[in-house]
Rosetta silent file (secondary structure, phi, psi, omega in degrees, C-alpha in Angstrom):
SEQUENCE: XXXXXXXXXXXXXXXXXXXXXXXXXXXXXXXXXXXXXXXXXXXXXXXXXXXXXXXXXXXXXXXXXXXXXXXXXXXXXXXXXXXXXXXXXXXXXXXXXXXXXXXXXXXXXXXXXXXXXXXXXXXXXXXXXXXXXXXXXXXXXXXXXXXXXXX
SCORE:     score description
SCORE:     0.000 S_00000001
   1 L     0.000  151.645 -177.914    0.000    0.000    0.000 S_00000001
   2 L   -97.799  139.246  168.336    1.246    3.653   -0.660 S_00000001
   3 E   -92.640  128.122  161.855    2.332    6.461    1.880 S_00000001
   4 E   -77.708  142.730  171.018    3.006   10.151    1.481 S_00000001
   5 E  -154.765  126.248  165.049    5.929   11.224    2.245 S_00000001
   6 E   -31.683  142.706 -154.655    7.021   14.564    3.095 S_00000001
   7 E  -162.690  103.298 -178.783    9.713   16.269    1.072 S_00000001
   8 E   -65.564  128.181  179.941   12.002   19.225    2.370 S_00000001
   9 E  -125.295 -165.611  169.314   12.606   22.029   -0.205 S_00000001
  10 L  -104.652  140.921 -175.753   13.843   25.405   -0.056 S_00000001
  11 L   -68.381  101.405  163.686   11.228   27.792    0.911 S_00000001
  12 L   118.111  -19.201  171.485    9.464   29.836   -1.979 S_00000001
  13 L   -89.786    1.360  159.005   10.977   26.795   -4.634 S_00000001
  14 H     8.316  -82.073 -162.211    8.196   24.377   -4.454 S_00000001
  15 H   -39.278  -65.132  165.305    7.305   24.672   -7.766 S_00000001
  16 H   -26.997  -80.164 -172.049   10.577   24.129   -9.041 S_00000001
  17 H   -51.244  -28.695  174.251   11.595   20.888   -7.153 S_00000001
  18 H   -76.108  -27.788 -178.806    7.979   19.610   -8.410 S_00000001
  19 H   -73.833  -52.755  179.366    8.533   20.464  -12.394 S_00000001
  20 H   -49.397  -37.560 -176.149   11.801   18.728  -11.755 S_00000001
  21 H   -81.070  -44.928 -158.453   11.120   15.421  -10.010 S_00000001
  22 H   -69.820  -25.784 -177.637    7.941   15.479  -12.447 S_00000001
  23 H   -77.307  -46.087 -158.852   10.352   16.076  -15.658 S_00000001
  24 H   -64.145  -55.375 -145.716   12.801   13.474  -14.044 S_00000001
  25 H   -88.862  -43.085  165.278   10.000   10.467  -13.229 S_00000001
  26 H   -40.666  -52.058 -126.353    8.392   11.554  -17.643 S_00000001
  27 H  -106.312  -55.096  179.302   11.873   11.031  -18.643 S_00000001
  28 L  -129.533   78.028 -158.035   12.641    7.667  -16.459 S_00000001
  29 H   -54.148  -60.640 -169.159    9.246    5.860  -15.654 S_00000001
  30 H   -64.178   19.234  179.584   10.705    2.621  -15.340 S_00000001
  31 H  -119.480  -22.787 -175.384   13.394    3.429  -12.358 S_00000001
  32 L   -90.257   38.852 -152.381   10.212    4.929  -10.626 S_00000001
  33 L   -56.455  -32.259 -156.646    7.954    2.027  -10.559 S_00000001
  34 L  -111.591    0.033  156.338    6.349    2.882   -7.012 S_00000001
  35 L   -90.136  137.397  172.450    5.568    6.821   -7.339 S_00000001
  36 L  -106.986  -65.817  158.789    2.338    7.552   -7.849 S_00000001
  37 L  -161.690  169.631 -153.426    2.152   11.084   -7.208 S_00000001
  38 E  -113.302  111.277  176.242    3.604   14.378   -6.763 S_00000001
  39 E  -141.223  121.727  157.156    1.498   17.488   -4.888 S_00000001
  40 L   -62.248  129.644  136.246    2.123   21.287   -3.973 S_00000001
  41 L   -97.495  149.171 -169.674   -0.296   23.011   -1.870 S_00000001
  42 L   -62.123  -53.613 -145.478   -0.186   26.652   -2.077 S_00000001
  43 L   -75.111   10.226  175.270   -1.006   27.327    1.458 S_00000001
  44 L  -108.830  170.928 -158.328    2.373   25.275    2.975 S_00000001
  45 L  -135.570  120.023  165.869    5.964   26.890    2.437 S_00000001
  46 L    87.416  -21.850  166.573    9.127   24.562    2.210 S_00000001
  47 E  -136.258  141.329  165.679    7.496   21.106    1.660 S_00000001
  48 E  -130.313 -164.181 -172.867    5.523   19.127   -0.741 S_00000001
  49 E  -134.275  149.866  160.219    4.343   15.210   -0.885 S_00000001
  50 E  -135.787  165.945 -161.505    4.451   12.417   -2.781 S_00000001
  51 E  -101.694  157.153  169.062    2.650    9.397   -2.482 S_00000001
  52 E  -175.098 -179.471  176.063    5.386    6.401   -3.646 S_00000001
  53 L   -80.730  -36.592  156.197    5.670    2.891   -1.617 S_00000001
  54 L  -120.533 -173.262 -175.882    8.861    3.808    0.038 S_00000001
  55 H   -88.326  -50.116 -177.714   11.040    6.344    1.567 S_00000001
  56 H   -65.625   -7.945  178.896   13.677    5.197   -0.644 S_00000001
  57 H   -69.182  -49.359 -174.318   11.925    5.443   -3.620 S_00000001
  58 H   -44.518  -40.518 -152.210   11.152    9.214   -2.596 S_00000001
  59 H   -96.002  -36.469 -171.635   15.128    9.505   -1.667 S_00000001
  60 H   -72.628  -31.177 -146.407   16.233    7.888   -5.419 S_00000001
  61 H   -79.727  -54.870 -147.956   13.266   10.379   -7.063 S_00000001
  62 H   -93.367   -0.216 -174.107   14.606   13.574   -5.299 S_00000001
  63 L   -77.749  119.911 -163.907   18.449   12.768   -5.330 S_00000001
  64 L    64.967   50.707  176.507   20.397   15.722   -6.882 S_00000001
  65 L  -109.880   79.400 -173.029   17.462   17.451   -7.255 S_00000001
  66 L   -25.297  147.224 -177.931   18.325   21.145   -6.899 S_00000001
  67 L    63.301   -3.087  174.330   16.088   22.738   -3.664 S_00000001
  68 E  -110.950  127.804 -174.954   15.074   19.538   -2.483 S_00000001
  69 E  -109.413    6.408 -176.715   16.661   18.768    0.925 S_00000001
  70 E   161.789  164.635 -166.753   15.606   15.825    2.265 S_00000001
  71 E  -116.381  125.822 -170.624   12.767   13.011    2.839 S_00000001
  72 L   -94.575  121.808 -156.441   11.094   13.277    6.376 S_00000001
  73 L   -17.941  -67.921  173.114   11.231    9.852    8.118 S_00000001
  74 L   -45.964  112.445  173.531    7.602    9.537    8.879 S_00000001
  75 L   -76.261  164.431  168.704    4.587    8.939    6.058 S_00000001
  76 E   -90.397  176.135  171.488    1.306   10.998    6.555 S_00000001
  77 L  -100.447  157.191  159.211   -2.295    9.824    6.307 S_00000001
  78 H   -66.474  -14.587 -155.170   -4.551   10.746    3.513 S_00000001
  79 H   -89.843  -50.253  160.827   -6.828   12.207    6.146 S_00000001
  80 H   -21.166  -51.730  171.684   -3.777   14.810    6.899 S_00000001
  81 H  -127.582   14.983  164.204   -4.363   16.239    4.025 S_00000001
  82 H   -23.297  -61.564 -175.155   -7.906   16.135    2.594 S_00000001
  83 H   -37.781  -38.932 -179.012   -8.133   19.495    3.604 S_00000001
  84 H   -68.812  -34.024 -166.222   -5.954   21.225    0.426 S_00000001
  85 L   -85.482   -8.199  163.028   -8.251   18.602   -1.703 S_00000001
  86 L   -67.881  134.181  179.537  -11.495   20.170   -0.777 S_00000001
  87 L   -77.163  138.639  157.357  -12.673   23.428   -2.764 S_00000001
  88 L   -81.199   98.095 -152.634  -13.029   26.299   -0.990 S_00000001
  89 L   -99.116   64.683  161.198  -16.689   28.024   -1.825 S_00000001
  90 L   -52.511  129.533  129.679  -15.914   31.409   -0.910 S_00000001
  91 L   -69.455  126.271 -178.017  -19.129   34.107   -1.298 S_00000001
  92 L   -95.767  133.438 -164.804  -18.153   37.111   -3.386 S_00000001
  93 L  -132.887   22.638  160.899  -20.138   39.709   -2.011 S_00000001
  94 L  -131.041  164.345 -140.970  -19.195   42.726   -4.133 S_00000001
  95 L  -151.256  133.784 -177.917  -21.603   44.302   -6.735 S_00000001
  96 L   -59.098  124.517 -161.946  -21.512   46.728   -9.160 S_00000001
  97 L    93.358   24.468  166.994  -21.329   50.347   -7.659 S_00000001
  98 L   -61.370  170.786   38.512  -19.779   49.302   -4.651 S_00000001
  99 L    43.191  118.294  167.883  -17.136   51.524   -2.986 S_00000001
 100 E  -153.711  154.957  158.936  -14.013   49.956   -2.422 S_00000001
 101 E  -138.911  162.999 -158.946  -10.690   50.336   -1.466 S_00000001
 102 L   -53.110   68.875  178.910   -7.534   49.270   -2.827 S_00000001
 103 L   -52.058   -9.126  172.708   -5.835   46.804   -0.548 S_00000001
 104 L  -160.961  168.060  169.199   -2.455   46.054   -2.455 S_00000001
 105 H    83.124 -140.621 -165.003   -0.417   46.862   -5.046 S_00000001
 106 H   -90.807    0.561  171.582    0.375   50.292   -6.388 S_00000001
 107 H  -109.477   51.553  161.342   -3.320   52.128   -5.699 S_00000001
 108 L   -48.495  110.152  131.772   -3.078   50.760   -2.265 S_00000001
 109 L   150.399  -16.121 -155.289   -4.843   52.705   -0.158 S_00000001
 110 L   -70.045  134.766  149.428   -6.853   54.701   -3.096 S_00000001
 111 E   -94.363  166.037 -162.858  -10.640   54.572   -3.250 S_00000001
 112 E  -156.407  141.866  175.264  -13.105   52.960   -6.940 S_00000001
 113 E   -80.678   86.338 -168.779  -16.062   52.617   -7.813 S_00000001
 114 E   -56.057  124.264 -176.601  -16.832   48.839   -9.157 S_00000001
 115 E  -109.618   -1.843  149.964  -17.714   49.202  -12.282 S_00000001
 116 E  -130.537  158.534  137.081  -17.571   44.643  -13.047 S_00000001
 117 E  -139.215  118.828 -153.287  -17.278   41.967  -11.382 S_00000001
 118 E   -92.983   82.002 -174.712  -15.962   38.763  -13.253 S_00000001
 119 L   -67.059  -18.512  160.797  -16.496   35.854  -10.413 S_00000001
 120 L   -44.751  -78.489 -165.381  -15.103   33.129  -12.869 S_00000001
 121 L   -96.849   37.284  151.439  -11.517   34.601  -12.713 S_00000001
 122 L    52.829   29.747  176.791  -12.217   36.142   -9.095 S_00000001
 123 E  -117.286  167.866  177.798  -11.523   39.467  -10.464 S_00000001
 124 E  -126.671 -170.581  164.085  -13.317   43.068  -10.428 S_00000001
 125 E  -141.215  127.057  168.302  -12.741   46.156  -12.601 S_00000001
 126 E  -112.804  139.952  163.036  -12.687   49.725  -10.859 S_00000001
 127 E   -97.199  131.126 -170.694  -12.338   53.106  -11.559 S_00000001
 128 E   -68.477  127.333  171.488  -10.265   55.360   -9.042 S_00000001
 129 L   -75.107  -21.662  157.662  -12.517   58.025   -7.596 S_00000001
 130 L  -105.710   56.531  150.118  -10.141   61.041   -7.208 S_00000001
 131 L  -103.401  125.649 -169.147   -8.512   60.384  -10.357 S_00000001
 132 L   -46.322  -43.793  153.477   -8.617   62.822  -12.818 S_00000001
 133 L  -120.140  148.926 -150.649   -9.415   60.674  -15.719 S_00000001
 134 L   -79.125  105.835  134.625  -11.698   57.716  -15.662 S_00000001
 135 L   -67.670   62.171 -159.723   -9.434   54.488  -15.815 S_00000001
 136 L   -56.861  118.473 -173.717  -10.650   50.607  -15.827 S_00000001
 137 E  -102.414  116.575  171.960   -8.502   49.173  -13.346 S_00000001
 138 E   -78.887  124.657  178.038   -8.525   45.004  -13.331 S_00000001
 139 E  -134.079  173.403  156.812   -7.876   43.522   -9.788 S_00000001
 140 E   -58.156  153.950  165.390   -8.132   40.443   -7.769 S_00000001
 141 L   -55.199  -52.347 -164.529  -11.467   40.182   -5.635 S_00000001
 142 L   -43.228  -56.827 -129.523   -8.573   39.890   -2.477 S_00000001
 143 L   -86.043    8.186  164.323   -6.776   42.948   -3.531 S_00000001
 144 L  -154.274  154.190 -174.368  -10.261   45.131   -2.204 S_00000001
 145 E  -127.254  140.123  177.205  -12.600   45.413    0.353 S_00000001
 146 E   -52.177  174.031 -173.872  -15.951   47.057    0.584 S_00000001
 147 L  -146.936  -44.308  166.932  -16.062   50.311    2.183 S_00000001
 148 L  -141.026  145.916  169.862  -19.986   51.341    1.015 S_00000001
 149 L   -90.309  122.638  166.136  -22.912   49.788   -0.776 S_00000001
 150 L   -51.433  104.247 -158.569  -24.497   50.885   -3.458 S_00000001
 151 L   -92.357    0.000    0.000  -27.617   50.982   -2.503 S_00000001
């Protein structure tokens, strides 16, 4: 039966060490008989998992693997980490002619008027309210928060 097992990176290189083992196990299937699979979650830093049969399989997969530092003794349960496999059903709660204000980037702080909001790609489009000319600005839903409702 198969185990996850934990995988040490370098912090902020995830990604990397996953295109890499994942190029490496395309390229040589047959040395890899007992991985099954390879998963990032965004919301961890520094590790990701793969399911394989053994530790050593894990330790052969990831050896010379730039950014990957190590295999952590211990497998996890599946039940550890349902949670990343579950969707998250956020309500988006803003509406056109809300009020908002900018929460990141470079019209932090600035308040817009929503003039869309495209819930597919979690984004809105605003126009800055002291700006001299009328600008559609595309943001993340995250990157604002209401401030008043259009009533």
């Amino acid at each position: 039966m198969s185990k996850i097992f934990i995988v040490r990176t370098t912090s902020g290189r995830e990604t990397q060490v996953v295109e890499r083992l994942v190029s490496r196990y395309n390229h040589e299937k047959e040395n890899y008989p007992g991985i099954f699979a390879i998963m990032k979650p965004h919301e961890i830093r520094g590790y990701i998992f793969v399911e394989a049969d053994s530790r050593e399989q894990v330790s052969q997969l990831i050896y010379g693997v730039t950014y990957a530092k190590g295999v952590i003794n211990e497998p996890i349960t599946i039940k550890e980490l349902e949670h990343f496999f579950a969707p998250v059903s956020e309500i988006i709660n803003i509406q056109k002619g809300d009020i908002v204000e900018i929460t990141s980037g470079p019209f932090k702080g600035e308040k817009a008027k929503v003039r869309r909001v495209n819930k597919i790609k979690e984004e809105v489009v605003v126009e800055l309210i002291e700006a001299a000319v009328s600008i559609p600005i595309t943001l993340k839903l995250d990157a604002v928060r209401v401030i008043r409702r259009e009533e």
